[in-house]
N, CA, C and O atoms as a DFTB+ gen file, in Angstrom:
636 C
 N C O
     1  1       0.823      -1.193       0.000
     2  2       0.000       0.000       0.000
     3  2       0.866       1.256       0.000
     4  3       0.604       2.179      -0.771
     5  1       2.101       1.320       1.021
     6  2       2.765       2.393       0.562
     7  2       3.449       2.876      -0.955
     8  3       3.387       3.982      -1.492
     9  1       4.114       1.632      -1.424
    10  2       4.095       1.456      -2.751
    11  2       3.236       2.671      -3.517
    12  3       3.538       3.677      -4.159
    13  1       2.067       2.055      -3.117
    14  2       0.866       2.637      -4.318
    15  2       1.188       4.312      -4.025
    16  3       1.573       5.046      -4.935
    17  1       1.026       4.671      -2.981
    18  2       1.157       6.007      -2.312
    19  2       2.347       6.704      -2.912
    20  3       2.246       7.849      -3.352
    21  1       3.610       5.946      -2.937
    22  2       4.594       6.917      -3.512
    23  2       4.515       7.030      -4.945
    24  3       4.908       8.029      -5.547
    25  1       3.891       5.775      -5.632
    26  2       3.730       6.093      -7.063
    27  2       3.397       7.344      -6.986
    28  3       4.043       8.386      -7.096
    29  1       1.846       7.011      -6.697
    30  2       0.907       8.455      -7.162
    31  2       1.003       9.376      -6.907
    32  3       0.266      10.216      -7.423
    33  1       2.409       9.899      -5.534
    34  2       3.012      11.287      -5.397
    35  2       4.330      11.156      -6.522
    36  3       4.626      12.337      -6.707
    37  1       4.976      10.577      -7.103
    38  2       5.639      10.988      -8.240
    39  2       4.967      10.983      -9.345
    40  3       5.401      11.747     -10.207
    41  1       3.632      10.096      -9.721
    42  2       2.933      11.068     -10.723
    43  2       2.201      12.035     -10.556
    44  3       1.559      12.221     -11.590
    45  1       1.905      12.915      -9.616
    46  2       1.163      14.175      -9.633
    47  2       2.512      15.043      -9.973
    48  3       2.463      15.757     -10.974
    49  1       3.706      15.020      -9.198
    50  2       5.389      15.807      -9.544
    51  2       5.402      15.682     -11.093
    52  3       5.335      16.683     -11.805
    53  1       5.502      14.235     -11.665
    54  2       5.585      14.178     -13.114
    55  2       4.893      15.277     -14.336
    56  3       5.246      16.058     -15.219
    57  1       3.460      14.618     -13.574
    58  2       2.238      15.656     -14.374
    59  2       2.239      17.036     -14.303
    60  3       1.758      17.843     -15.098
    61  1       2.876      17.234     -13.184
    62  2       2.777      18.983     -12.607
    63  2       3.830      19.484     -13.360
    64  3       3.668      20.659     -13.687
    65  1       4.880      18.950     -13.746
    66  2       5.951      19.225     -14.441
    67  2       5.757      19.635     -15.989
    68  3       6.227      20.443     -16.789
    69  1       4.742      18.559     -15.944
    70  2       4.652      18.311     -17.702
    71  2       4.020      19.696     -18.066
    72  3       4.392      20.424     -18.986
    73  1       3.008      19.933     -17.191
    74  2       2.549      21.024     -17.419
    75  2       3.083      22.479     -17.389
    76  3       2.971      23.310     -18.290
    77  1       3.565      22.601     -16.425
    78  2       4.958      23.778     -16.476
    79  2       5.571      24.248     -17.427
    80  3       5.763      25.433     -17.699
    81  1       6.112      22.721     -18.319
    82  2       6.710      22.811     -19.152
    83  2       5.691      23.407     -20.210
    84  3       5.956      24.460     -20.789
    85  1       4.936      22.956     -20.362
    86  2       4.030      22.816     -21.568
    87  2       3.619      24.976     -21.331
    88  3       3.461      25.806     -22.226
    89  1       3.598      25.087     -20.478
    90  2       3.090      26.575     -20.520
    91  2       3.836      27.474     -20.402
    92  3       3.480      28.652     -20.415
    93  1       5.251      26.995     -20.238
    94  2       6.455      28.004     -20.254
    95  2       7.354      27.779     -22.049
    96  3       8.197      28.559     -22.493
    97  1       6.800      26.422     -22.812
    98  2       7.237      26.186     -24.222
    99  2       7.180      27.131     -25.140
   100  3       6.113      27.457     -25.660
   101  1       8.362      27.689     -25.448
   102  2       8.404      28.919     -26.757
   103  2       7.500      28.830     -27.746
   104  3       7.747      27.697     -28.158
   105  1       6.384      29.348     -28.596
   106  2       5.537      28.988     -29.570
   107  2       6.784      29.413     -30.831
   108  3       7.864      29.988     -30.693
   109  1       6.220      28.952     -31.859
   110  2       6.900      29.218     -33.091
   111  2       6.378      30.867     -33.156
   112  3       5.423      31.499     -32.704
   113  1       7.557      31.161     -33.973
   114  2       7.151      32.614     -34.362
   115  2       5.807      33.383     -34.808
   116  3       5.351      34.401     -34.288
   117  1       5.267      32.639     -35.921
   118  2       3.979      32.288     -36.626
   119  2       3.205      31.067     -36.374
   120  3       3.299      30.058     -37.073
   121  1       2.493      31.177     -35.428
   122  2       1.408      29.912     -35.376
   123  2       0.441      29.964     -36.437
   124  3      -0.081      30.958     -36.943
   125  1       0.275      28.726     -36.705
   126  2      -0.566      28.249     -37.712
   127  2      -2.060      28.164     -37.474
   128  3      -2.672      27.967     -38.523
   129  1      -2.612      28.230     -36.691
   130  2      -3.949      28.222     -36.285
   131  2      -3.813      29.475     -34.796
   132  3      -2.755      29.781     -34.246
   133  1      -5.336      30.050     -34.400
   134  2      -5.002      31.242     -33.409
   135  2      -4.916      30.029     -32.231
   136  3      -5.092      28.868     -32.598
   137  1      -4.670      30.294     -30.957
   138  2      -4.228      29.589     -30.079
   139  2      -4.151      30.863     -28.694
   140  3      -4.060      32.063     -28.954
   141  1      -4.201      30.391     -27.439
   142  2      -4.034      30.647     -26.246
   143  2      -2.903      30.136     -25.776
   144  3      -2.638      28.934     -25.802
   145  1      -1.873      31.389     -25.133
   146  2      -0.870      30.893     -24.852
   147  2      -0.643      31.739     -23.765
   148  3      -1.538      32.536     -23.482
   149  1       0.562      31.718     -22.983
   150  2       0.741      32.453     -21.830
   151  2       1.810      33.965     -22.074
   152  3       2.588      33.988     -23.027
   153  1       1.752      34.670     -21.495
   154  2       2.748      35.538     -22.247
   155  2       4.279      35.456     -22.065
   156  3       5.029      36.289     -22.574
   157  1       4.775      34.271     -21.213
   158  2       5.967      33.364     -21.130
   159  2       6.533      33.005     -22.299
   160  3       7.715      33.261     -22.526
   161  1       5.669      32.305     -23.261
   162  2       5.786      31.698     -24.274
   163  2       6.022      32.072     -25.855
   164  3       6.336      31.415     -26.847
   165  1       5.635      33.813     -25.535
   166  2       5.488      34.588     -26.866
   167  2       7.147      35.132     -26.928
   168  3       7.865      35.700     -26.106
   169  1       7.352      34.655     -28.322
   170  2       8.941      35.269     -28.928
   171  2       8.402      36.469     -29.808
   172  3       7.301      37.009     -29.703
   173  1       9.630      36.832     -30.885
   174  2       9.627      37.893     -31.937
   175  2       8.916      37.251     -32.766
   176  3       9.360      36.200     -33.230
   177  1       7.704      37.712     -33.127
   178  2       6.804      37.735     -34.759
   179  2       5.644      37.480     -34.171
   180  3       4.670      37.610     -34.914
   181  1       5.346      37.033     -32.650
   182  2       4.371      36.717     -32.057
   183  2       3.028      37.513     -32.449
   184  3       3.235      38.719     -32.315
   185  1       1.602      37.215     -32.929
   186  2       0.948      38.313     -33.739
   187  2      -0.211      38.192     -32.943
   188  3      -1.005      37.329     -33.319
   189  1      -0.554      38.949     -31.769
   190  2      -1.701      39.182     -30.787
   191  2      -2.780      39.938     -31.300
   192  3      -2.700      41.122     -31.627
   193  1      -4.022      39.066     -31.379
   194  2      -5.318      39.244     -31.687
   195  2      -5.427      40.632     -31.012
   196  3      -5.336      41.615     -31.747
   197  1      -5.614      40.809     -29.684
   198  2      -5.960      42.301     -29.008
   199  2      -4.870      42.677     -28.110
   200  3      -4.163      41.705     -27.841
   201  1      -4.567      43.576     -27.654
   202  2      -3.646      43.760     -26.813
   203  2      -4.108      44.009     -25.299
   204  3      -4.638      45.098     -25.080
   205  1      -3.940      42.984     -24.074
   206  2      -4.695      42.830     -23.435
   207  2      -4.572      44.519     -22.567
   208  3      -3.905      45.321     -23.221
   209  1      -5.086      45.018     -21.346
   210  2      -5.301      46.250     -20.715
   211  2      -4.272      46.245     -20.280
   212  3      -3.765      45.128     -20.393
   213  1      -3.381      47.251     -19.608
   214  2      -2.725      47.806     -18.980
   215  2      -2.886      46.690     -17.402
   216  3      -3.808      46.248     -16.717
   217  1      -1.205      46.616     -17.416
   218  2      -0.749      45.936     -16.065
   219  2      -0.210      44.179     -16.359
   220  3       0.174      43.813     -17.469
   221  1      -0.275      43.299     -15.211
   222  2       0.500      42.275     -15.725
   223  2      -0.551      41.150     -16.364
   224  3      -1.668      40.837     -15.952
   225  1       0.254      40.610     -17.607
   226  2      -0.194      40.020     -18.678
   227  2      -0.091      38.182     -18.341
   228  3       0.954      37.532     -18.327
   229  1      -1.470      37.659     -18.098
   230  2      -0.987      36.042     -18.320
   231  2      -1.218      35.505     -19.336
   232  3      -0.249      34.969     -19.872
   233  1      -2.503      35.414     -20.007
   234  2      -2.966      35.278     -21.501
   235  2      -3.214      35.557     -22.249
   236  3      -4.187      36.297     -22.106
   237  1      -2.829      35.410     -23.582
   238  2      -2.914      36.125     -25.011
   239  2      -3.574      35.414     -25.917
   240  3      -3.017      34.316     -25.922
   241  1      -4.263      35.413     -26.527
   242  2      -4.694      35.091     -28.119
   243  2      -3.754      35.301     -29.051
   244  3      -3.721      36.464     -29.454
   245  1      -2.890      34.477     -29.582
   246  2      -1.918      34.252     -30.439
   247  2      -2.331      34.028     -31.855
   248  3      -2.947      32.968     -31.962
   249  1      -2.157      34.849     -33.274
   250  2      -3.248      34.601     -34.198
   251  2      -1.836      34.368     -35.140
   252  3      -0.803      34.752     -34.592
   253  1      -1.681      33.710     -36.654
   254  2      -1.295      33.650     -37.259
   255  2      -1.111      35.065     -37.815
   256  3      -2.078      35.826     -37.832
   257  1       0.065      35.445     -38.261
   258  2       0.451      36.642     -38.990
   259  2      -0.317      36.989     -40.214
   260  3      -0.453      38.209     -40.307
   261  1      -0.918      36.253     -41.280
   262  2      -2.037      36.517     -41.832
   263  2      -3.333      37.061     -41.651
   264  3      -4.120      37.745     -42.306
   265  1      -3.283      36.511     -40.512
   266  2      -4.865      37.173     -39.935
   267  2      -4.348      38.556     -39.415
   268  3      -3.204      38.888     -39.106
   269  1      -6.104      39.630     -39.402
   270  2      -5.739      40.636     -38.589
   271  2      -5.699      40.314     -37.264
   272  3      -6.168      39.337     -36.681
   273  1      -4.902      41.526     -36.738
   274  2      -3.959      41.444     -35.090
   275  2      -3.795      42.668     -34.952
   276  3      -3.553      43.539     -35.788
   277  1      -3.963      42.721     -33.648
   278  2      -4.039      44.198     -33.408
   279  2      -2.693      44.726     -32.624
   280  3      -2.695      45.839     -32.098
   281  1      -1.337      43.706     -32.567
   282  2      -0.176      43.811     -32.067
   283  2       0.566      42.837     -32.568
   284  3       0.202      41.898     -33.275
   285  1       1.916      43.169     -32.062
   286  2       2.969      42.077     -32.346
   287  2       4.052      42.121     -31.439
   288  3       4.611      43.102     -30.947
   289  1       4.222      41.163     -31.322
   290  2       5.951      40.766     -30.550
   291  2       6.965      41.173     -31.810
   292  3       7.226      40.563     -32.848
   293  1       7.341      42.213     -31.390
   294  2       9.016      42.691     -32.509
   295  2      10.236      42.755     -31.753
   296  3      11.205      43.025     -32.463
   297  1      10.554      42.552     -30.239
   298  2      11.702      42.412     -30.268
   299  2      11.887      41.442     -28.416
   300  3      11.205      41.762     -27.442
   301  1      12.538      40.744     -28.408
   302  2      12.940      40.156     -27.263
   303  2      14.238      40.382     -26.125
   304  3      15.383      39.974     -26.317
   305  1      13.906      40.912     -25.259
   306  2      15.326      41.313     -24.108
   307  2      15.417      40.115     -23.556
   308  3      14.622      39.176     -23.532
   309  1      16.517      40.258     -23.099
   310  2      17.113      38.533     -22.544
   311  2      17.837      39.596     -21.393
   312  3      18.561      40.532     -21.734
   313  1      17.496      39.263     -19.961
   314  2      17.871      39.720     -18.446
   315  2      19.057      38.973     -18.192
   316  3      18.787      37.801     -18.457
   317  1      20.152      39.067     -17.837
   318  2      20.985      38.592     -17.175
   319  2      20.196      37.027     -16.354
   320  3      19.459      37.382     -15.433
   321  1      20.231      35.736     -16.506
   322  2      19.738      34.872     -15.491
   323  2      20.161      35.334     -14.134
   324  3      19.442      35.507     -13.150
   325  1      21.247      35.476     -14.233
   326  2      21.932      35.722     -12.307
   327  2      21.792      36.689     -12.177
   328  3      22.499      36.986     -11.214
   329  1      21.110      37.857     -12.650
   330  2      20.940      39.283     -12.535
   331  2      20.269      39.451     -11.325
   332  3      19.700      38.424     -10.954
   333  1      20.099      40.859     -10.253
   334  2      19.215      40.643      -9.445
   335  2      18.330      41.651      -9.738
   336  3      18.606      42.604     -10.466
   337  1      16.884      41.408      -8.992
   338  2      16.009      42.257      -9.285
   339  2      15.927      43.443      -9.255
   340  3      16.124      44.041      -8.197
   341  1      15.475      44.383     -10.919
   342  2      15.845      45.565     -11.069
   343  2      14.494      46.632     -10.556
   344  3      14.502      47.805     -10.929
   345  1      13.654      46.232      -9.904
   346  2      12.273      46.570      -9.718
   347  2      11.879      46.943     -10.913
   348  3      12.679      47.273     -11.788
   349  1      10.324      46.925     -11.105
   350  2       9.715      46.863     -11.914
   351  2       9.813      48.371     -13.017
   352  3       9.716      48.448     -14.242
   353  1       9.921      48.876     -12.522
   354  2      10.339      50.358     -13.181
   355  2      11.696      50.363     -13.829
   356  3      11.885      50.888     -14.925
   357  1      12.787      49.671     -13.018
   358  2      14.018      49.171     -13.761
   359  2      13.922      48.151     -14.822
   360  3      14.889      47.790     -15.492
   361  1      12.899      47.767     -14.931
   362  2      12.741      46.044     -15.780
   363  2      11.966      46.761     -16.759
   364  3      12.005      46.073     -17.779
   365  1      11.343      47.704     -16.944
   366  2      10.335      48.356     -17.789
   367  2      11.512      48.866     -19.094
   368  3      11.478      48.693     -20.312
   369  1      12.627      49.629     -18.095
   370  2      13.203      50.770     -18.777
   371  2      14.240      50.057     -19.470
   372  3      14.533      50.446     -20.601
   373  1      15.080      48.684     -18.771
   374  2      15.686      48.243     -19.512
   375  2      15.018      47.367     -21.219
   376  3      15.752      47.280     -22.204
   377  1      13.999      46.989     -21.210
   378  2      13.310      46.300     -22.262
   379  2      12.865      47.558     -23.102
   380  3      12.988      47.360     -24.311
   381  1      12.373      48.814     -22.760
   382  2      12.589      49.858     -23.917
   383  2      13.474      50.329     -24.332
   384  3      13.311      51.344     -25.010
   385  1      14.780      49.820     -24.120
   386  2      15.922      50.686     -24.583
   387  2      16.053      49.576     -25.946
   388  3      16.519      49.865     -27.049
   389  1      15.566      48.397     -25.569
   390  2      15.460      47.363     -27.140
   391  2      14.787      47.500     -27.827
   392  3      15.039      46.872     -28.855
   393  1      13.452      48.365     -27.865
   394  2      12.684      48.479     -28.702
   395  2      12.687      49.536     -29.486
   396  3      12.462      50.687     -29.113
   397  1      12.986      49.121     -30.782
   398  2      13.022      50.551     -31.833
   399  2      11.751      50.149     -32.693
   400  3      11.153      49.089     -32.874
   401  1      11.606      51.346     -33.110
   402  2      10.637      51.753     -34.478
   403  2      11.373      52.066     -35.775
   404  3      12.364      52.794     -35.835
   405  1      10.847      51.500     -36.723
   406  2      11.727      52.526     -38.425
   407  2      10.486      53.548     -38.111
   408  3       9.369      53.562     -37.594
   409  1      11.555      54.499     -38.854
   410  2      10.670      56.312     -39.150
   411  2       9.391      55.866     -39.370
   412  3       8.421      56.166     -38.674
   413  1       9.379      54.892     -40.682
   414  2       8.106      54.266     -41.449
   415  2       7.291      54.431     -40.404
   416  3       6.525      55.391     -40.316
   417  1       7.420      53.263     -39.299
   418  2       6.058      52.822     -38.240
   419  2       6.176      54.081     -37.603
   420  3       5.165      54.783     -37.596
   421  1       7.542      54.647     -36.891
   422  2       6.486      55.919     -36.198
   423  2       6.156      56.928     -36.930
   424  3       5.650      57.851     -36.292
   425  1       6.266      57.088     -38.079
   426  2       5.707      58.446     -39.015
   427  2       3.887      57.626     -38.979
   428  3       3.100      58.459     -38.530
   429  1       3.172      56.269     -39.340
   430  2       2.413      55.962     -39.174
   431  2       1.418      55.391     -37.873
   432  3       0.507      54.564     -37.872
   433  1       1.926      56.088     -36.949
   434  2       1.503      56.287     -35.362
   435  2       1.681      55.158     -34.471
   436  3       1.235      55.250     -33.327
   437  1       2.578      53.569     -35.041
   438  2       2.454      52.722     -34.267
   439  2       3.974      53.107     -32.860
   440  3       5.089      53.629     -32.850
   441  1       2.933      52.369     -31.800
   442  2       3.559      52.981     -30.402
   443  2       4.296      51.346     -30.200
   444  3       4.157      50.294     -30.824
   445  1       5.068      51.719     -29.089
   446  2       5.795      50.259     -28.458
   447  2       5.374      50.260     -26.913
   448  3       5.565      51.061     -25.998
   449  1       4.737      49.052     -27.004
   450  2       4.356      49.026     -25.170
   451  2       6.087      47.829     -25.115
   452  3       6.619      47.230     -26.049
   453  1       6.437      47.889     -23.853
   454  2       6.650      46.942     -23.054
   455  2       6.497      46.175     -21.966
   456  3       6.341      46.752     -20.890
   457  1       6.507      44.751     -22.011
   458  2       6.143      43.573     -21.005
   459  2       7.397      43.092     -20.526
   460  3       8.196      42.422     -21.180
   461  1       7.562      43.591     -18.982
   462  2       9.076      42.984     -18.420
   463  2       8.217      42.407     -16.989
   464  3       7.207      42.851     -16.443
   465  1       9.310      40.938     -16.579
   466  2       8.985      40.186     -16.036
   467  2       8.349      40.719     -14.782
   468  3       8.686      41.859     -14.463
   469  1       7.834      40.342     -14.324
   470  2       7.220      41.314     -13.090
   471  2       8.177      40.536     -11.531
   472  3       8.878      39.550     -11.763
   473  1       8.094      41.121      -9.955
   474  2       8.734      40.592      -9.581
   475  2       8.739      38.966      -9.052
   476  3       9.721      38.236      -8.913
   477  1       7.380      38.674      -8.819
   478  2       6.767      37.486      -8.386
   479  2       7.358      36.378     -10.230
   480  3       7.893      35.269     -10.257
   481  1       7.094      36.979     -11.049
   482  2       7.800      36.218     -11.890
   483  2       9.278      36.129     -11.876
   484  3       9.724      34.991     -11.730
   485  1      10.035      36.990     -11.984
   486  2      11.517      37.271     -11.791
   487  2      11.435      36.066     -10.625
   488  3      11.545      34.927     -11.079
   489  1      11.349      36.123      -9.942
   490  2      11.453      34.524      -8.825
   491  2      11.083      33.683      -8.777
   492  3      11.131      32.937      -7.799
   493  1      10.272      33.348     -10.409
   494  2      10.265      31.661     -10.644
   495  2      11.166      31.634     -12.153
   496  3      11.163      30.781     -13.040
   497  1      11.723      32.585     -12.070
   498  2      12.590      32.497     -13.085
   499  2      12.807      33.036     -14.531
   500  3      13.793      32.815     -15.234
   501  1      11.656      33.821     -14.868
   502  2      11.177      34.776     -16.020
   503  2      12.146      35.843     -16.056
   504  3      12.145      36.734     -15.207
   505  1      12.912      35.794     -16.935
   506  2      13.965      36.576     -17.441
   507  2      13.959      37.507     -18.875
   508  3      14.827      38.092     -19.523
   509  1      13.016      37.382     -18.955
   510  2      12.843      37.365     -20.671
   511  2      11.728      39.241     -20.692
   512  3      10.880      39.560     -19.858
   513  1      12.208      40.117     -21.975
   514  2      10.896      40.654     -21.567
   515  2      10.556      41.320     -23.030
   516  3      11.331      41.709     -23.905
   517  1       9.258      41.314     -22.988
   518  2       9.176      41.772     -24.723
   519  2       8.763      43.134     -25.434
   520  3       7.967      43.836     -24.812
   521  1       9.070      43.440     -26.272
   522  2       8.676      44.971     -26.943
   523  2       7.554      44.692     -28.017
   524  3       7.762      44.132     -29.094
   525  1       6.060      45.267     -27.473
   526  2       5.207      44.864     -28.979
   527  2       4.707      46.268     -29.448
   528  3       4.403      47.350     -28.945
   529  1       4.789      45.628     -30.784
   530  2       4.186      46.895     -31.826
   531  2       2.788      46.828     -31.667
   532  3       2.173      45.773     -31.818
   533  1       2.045      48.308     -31.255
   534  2       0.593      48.582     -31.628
   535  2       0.410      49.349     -32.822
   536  3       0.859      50.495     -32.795
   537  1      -0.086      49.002     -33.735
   538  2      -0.176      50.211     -34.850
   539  2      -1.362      50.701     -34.211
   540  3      -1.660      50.498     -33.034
   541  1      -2.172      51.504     -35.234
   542  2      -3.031      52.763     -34.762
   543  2      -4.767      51.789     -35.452
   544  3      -5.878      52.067     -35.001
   545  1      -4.566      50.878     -36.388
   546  2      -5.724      50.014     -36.435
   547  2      -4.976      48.443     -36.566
   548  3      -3.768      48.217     -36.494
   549  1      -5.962      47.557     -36.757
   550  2      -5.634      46.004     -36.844
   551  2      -4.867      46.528     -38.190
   552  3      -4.889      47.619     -38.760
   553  1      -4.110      45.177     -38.494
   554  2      -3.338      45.032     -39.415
   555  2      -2.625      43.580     -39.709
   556  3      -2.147      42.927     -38.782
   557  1      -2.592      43.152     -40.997
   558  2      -1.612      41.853     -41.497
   559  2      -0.652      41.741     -41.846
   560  3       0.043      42.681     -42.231
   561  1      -0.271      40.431     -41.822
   562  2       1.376      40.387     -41.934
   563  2       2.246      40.834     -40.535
   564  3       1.855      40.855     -39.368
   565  1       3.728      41.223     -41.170
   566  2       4.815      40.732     -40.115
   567  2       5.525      42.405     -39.731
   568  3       6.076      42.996     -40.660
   569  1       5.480      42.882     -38.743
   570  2       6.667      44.081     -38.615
   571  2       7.745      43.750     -38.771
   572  3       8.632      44.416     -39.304
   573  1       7.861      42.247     -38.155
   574  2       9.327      41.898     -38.294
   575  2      10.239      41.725     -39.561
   576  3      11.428      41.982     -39.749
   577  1       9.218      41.177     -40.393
   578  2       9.771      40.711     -42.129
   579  2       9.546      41.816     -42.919
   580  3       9.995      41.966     -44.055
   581  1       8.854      42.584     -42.321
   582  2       8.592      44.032     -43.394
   583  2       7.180      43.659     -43.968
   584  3       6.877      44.651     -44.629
   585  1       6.300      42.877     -44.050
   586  2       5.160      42.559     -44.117
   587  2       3.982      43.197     -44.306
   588  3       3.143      43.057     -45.196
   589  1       4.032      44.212     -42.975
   590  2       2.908      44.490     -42.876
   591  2       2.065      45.510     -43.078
   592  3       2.571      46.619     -43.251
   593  1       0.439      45.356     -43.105
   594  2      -0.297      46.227     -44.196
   595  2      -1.341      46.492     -43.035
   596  3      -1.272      46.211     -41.838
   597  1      -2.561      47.270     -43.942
   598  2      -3.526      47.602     -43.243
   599  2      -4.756      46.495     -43.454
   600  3      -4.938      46.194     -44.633
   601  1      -5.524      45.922     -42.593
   602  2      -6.023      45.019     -42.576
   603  2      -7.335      45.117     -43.781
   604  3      -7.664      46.220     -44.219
   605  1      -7.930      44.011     -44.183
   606  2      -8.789      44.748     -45.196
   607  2      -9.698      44.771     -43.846
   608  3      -9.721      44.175     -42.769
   609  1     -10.800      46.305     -44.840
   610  2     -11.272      46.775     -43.770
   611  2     -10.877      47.855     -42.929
   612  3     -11.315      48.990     -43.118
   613  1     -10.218      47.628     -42.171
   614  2      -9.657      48.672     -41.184
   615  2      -9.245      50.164     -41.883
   616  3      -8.950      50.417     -43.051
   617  1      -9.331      50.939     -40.845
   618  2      -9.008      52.524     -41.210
   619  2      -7.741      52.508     -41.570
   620  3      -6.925      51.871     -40.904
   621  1      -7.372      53.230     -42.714
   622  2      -5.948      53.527     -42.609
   623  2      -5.355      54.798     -41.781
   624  3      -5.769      55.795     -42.373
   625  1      -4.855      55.045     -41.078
   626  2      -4.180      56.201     -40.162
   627  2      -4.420      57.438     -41.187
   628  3      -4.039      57.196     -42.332
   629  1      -4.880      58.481     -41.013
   630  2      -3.909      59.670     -41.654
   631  2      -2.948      60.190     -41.023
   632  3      -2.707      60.290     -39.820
   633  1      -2.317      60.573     -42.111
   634  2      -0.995      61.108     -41.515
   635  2      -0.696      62.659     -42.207
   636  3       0.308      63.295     -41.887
């Protein structure tokens, strides 16, 4: 009977793991179908359906770069691992100093938010922090590849 007992506490560890893993797993740049993912998981080209509100981010709607998206992942900071915590205002400022615009996007009003690890993340190990493009309506295609257009439909900015 104890037997049985320690199994089933190394498979709940196993399973709990699997899952961890599974929600901290890098997505491909361009997903192929839209998908829910965590914002752990989003790299550069990452193409977000809406951009969720102001403050800290757990889930995103991840849409294929074809479809309209009303943001994107364009650039990725990588934190020192052994770094120590820069508070959140320090973690903000270092991940905008990576994020640039061409003239192009800011002559056409798109802004750069940034997402840096927050501190409760920074202490399970989130090092990572990202710069996304908002243009001023939805839009297709890639900032990153040079891609991208105005969605059909959508307003085009004046400028």
């Amino acid at each position: 009977m104890a037997g049985a007992v320690v199994l089933l506490a190394v498979g709940a560890v196993v399973g709990t793991q699997a899952v961890t893993d599974a929600r901290t797993r890098p997505l491909p740049p361009d997903v192929s179908a839209p998908t829910d993912a965590y914002a752990v998981q989003l790299v550069s080209g990452s193409c977000l359906a809406e951009l969720p509100a102001d403050g800290e981010v757990g889930r995103v709607r991840v849409v294929p770069c074809s479809e309209a998206h009303a943001a994107q992942v364009v650039t990725q900071y990588a934190f020192d691992p052994a770094g120590v915590w820069p508070g959140q205002d320090g973690a903000h400022a270092r991940v905008a100093r990576a994020c640039v615009l061409s003239d192009e996007e800011v002559a056409a009003g798109v802004r750069l938010v940034t997402w840096a690890p927050t501190r409760s993340g920074w202490s399970d190990g989130d090092r990572t922090g990202l710069c996304v493009a908002v243009p001023t309506s939805p839009v297709t295609g890639s900032f990153v590849d040079g891609t991208v257009a105005p969605a059909e439909g959508a307003a085009t900015p004046s400028g």
